[in-house]
C-alpha positions in Angstrom: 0.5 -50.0 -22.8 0.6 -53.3 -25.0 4.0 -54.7 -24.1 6.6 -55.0 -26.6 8.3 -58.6 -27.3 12.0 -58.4 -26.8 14.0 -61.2 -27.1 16.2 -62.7 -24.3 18.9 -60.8 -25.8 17.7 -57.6 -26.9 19.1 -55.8 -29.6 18.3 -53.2 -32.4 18.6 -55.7 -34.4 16.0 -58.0 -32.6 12.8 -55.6 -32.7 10.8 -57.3 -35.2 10.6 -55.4 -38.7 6.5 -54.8 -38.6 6.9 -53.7 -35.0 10.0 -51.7 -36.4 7.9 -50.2 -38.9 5.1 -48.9 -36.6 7.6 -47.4 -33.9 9.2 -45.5 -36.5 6.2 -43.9 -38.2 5.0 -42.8 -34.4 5.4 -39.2 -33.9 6.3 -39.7 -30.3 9.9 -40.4 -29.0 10.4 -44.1 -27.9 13.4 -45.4 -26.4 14.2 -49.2 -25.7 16.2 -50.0 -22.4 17.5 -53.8 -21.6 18.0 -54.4 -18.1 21.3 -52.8 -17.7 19.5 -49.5 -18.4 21.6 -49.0 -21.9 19.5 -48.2 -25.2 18.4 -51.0 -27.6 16.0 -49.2 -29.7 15.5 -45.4 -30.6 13.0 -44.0 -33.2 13.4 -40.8 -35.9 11.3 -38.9 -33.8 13.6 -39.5 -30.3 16.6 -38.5 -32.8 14.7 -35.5 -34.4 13.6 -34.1 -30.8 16.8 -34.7 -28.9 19.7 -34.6 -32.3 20.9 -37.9 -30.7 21.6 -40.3 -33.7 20.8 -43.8 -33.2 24.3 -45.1 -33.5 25.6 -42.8 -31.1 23.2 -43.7 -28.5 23.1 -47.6 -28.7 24.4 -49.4 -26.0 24.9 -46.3 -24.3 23.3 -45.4 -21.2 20.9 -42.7 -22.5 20.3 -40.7 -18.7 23.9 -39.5 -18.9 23.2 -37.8 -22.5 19.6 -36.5 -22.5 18.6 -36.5 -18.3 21.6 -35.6 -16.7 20.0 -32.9 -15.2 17.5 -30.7 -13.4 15.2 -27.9 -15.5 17.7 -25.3 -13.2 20.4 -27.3 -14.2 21.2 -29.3 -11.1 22.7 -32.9 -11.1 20.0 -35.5 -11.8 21.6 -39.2 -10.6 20.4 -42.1 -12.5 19.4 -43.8 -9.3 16.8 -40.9 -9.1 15.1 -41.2 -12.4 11.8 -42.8 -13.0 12.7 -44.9 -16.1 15.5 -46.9 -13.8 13.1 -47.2 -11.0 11.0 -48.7 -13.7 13.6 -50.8 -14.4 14.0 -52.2 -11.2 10.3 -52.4 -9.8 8.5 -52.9 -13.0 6.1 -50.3 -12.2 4.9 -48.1 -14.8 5.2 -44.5 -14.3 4.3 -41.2 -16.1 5.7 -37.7 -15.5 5.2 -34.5 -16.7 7.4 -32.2 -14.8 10.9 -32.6 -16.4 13.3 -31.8 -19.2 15.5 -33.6 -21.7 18.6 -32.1 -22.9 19.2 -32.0 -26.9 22.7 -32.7 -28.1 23.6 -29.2 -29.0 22.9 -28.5 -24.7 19.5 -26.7 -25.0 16.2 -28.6 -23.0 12.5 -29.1 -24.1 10.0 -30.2 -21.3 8.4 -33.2 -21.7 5.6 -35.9 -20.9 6.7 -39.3 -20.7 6.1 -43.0 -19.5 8.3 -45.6 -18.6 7.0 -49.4 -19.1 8.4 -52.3 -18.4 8.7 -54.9 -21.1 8.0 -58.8 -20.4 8.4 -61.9 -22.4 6.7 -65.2 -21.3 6.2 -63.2 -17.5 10.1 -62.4 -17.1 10.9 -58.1 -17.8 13.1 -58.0 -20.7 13.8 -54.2 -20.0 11.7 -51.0 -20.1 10.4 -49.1 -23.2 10.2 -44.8 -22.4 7.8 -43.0 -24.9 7.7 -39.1 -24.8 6.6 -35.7 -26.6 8.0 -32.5 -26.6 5.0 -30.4 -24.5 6.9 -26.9 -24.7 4.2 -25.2 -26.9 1.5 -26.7 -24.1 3.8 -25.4 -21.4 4.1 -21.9 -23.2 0.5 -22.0 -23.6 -0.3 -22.4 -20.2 2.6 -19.9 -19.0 0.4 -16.9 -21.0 -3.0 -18.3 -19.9 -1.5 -18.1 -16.3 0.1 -14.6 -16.8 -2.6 -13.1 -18.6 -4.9 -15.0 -15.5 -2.6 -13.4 -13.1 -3.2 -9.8 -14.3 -6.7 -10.1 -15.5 -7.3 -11.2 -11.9 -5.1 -7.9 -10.7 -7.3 -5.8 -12.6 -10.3 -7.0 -11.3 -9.0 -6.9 -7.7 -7.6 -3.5 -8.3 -11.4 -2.4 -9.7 -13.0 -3.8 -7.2 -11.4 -2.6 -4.5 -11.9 1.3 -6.1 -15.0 0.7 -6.7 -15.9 -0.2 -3.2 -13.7 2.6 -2.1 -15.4 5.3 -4.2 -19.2 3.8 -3.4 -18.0 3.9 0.3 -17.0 7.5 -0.1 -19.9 8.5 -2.4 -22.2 7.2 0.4 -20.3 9.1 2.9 -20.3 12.5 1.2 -23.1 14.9 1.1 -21.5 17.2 -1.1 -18.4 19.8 -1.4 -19.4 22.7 0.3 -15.9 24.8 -0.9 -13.8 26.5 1.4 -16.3 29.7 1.4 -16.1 32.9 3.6 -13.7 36.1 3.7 -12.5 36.6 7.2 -8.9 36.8 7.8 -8.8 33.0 9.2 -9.9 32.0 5.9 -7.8 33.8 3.9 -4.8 33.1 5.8 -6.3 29.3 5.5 -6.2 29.4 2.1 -3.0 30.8 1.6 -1.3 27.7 4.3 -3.4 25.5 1.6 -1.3 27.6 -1.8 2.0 27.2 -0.1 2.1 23.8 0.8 0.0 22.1 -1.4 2.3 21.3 -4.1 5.3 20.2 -2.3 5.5 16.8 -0.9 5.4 17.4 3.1 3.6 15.5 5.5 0.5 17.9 6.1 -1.0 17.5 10.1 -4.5 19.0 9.8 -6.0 20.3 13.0 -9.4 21.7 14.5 -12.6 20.6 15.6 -15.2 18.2 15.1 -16.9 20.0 11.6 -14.8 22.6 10.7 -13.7 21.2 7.1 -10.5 19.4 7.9 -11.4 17.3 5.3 -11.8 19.5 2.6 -8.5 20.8 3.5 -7.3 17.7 2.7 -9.1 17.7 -0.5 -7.9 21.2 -1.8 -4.2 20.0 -0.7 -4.4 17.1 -3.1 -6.7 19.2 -6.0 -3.7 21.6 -6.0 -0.8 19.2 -6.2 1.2 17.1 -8.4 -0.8 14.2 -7.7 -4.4 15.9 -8.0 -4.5 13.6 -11.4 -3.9 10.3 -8.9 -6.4 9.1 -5.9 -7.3 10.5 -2.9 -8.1 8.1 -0.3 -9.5 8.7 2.8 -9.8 6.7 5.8 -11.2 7.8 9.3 -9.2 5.9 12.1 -11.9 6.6 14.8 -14.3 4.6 12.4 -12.7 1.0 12.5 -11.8 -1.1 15.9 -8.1 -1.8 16.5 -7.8 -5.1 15.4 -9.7 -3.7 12.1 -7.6 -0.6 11.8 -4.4 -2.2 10.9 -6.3 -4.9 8.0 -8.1 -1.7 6.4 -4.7 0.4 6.2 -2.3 -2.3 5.3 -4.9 -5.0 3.8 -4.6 -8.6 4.4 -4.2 -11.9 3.1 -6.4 -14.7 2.7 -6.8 -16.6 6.2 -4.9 -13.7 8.0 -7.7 -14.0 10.9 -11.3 -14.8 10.9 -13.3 -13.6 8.6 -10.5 -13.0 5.9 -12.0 -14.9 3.4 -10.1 -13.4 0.6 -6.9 -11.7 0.3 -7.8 -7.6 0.6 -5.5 -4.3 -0.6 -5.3 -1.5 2.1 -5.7 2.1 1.7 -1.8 2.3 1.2 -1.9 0.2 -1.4 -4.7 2.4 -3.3 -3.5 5.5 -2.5 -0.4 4.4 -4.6 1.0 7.4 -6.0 -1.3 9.6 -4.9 -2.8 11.3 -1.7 -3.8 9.0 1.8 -5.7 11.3 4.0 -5.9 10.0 7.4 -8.7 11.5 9.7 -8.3 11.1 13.5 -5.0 9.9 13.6 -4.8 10.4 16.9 -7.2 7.7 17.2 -4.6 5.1 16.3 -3.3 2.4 18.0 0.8 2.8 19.0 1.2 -0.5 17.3 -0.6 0.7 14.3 1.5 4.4 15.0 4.7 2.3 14.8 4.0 0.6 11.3 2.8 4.1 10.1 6.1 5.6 11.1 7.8 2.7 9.1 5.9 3.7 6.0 6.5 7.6 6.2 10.1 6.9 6.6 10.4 3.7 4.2 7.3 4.1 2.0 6.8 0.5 2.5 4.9 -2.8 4.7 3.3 -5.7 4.7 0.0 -6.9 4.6 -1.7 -8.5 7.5 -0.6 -11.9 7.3 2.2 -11.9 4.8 5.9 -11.0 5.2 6.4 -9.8 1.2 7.0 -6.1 1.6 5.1 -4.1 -0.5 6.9 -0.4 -1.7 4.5 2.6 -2.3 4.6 6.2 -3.0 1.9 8.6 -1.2 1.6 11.8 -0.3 0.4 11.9 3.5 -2.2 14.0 5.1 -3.4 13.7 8.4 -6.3 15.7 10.5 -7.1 15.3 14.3 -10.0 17.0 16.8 -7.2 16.6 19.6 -4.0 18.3 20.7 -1.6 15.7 19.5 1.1 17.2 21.9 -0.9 16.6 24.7 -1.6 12.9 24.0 2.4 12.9 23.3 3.0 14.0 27.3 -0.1 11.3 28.4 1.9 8.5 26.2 -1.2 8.1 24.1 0.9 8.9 20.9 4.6 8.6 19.7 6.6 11.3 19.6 9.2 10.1 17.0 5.4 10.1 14.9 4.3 13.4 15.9 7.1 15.5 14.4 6.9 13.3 10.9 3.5 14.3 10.5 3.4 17.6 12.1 5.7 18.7 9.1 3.2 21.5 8.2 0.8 22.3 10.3 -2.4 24.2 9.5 -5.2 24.6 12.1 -9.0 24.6 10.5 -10.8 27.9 12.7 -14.1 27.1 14.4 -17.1 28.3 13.0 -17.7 30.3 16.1 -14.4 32.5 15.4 -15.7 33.4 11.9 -19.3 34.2 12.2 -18.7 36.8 9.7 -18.7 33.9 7.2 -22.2 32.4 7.8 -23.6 34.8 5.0 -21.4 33.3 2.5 -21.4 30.0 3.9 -25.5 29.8 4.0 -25.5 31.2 0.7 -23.1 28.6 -1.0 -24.9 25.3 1.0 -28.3 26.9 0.1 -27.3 26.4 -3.4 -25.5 22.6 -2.8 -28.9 21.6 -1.0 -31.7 22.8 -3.3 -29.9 20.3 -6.0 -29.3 17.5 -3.2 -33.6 17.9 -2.1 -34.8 19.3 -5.1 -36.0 22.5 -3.9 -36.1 26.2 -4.7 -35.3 28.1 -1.6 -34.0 31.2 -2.8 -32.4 33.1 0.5 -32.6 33.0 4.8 -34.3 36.2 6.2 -33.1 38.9 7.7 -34.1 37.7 11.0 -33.6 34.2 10.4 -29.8 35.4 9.1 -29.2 37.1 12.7 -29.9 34.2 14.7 -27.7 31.7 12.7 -24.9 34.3 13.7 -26.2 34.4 17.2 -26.1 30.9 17.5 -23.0 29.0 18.8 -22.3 26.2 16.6 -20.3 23.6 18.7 -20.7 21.7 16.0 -19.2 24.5 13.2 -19.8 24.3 9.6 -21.3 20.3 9.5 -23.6 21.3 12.0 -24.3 24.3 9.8 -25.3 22.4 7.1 -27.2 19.6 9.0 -29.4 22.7 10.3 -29.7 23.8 7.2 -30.5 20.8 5.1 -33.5 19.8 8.1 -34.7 23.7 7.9 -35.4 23.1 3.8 -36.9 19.8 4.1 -39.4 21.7 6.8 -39.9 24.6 5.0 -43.1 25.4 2.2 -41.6 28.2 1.2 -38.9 30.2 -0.9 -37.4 31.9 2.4 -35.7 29.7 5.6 -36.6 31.8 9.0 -35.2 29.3 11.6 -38.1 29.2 14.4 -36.6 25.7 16.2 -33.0 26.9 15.9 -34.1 30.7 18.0 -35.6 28.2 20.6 -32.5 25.9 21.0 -30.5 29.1 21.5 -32.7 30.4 23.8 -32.4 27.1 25.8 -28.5 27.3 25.5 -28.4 30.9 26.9 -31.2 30.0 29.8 -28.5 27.0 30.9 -25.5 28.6 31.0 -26.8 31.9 32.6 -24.9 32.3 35.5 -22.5 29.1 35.0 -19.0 29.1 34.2 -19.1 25.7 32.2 -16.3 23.5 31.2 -15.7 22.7 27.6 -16.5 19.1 28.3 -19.8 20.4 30.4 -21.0 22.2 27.1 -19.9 19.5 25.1 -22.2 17.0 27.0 -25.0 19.2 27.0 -25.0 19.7 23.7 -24.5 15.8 22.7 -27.3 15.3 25.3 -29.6 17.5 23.7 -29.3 15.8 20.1 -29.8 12.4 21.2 -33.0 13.6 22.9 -34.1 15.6 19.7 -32.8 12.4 17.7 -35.4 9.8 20.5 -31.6 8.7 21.1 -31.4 7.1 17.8 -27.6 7.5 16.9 -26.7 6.2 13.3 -28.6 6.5 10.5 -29.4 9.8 8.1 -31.4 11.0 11.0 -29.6 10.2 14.0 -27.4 12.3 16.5 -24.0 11.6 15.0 -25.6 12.5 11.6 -26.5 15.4 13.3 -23.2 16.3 15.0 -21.7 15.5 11.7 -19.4 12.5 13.1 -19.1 9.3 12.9 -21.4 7.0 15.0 -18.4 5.3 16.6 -16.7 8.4 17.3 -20.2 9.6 19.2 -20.0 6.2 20.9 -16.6 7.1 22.1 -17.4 10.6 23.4 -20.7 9.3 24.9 -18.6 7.1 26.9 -15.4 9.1 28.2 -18.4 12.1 28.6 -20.5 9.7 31.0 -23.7 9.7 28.9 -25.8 6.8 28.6 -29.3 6.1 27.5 -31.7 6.8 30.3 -33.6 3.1 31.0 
């Protein structure tokens, strides 16, 4: 800034009438200070912004009357403000994060610079000029708010998006709740009662019997059925994964956490969370699940603002819960809040009866899903599908199935490799009281050979087992079964 002669002196009086002229025709406020910090010289547009006349000002120290304080209104000392520290140092100094205070008590941000004033190389005093910036500061308030929520939506779209692609890619279609026998009706009528209350629903039954579609029809039937339903399986993600994907994280919660992330909590919001293999939880991750059931809140990985939802809860499991209770696997404050209502999914191999309708209803889902025209299973093919033991129940149904269509040329499925894998099954066991976990193994062993031990992938043995390739992982390993070398 060009500095402004002052006499030895200063006064109103003393500013020199063509300098006087263009101060007062500025449309910024411009105060004049003498070295004792009182006012020598204020413009109309200092008096118009802050209703201080110039006569009552003059003289007058001006911080007591328009800097006195804070923007929140605390006490502002003089000693502190930048115009004195101008004053004393000579250095100039702008600021643009502070308020002067009108007559009438109100405030208007500012901007502002304090210069010192010198005459033949001695400072004379200090000259402030500001501007009212509360329109800017207004302006950028909005651009920051409607930022902040544009940024929310796209976060909130995002993460959906990825949620529903994830569980588009991990669907191969609904497959209904079909069959007639007296565990499926008395399935369906667990699924009418409690489906539109609010209880904690603990889904039970083994690998591929539908638990969940159980969980699907629960949410479909409730108040919520107009809200998500997400899904999570717990046996999918490592520990130290588990607790970022249900609870999300923040940016720089750990490595890797490049961005800040929601959870499934967060995006089941008001709707349905559906957690598979719970069992398969960690009893740190159990104990902030318990915290959410009873407080329907938490935090996110990495931050310590609490976060309030409201879900609906639905959990499924392939193990006995109460047994894992007794072995210290699982808490037992946890098991009674989700085994609120239980419902047990029946194995395919205790409803055989159902396989007609069943085959007939996945027939129908597949020709759409391959593009075929099969139009019915024959009589004989029909028989051994009953005969057949299904260990893997109705996923492993509909993986024989869907590989029988893509072999077949014609209209009618007859099931030639399925009558020889029985037969093998029957040959084994002749004679042999096996274990479950003895079955379980052989049948696991089996796929992998038929799969050339290939285990992910659309053709690979969890595929086929209709589980997830880490669960396979898992049962390979407490089983004892490893890739021959």
């Amino acid at each position: 800034m060009t500095a402004i002669n002052l006499q030895q002196k200063t006064t109103h009086a003393d500013f020199l009438p063509e300098n006087q002229l263009i101060l007062n025709a500025v449309s910024e406020g411009i105060y004049g200070f003498d070295l004792e910090g009182n006012a020598v010289f204020i413009n109309p547009a200092a008096e118009k912004m802050t209703g201080w006349q110039t006569q009552e000002l003059l003289g007058k120290n001006i911080h007591d009357c328009h800097h006195h304080s804070h923007s929140d209104g605390s006490h502002y000392p003089k000693e502190d403000c930048p115009i004195y520290s101008t004053l004393k140092d000579g250095v100039a100094r702008e600021i643009t994060h502070e308020v002067f205070w009108r007559k009438d008590g109100s405030s208007f941000p500012v901007h502002y610079t304090s210069t010192a004033v010198y005459k033949d190389g001695v400072m004379m005093g200090v000259v402030a000029i500001f501007r009212d910036i509360s329109i800017q500061k207004q302006t950028e308030h909005s651009l920051r708010q409607a930022l902040e929520q544009v940024q929310a939506l796209s976060e909130k779209l995002s993460f959906e998006n990825q949620y529903l692609q994830l569980e588009l890619a991990d669907r191969t279609g609904d497959v209904g709740i079909s069959g007639s026998s007296p565990q499926i009706m008395q399935l369906i009528q667990q699924i009418k009662l409690v489906a539109n209350t609010e209880s904690t629903v603990l889904i039970s039954g083994e690998n591929g019997t539908g638990k969940e579609l159980v969980a699907r029809n629960l949410h479909r039937l409730s108040n919520r059925a107009d809200k998500p339903l997400v899904s999570v399986n717990c046996a999918a993600f490592s520990s130290a994964l588990l607790e970022s994907e249900l609870f999300g994280h923040e940016k720089g919660a750990y490595t890797g956490a490049t961005s800040r992330r929601k959870g499934r909590f967060e995006l089941a919001n008001n709707g349905t969370l559906f957690l598979d293999e719970v069992a398969e939880l960690t009893l740190e991750a159990q104990s902030k699940l318990l915290r959410v059931i009873q407080e329907q809140e938490f935090e996110r990985v990495g931050s310590s603002q609490t976060i309030k939802v409201d879900i609906r809860l639905i959990t499924a499991t392939h193990h006995d819960l109460l047994k894992r209770v007794e072995q210290g696997l699982f808490r037992m404050d946890l098991y009674y809040r989700l085994n609120v209502f239980p419902i047990i999914v029946p194995p395919l191999r205790n409803r055989l009866s159902d396989i007609p309708e069943l085959v007939s209803h996945l027939i129908q889902e597949l020709n759409k899903k391959l593009g075929k025209k099969i139009s019915k299973v024959s009589q004989r093919g029909m028989q051994k599908l009953i005969k057949h033991s299904w260990p893997g129940n109705v996923r492993e149904l509909q993986n024989v199935l869907e590989r029988e269509m893509i072999l077949s040329n014609g209209p009618v499925l007859e099931f030639g490799q399925l009558a020889a894998e029985s037969q093998m099954q029957t040959s084994s066991s002749t004679g042999t009281k096996q274990t479950l976990a003895e079955i379980e193994k052989a049948h696991i062993l089996k796929i992998l050979k038929q799969s050339q031990w290939r285990i992910s992938g659309a053709t690979g043995a969890a595929a086929i087992l209709g589980m997830p390739p880490s669960t396979l992982r898992s049962r390979m390993s407490k089983l004892g079964i490893s890739r021959p070398i």
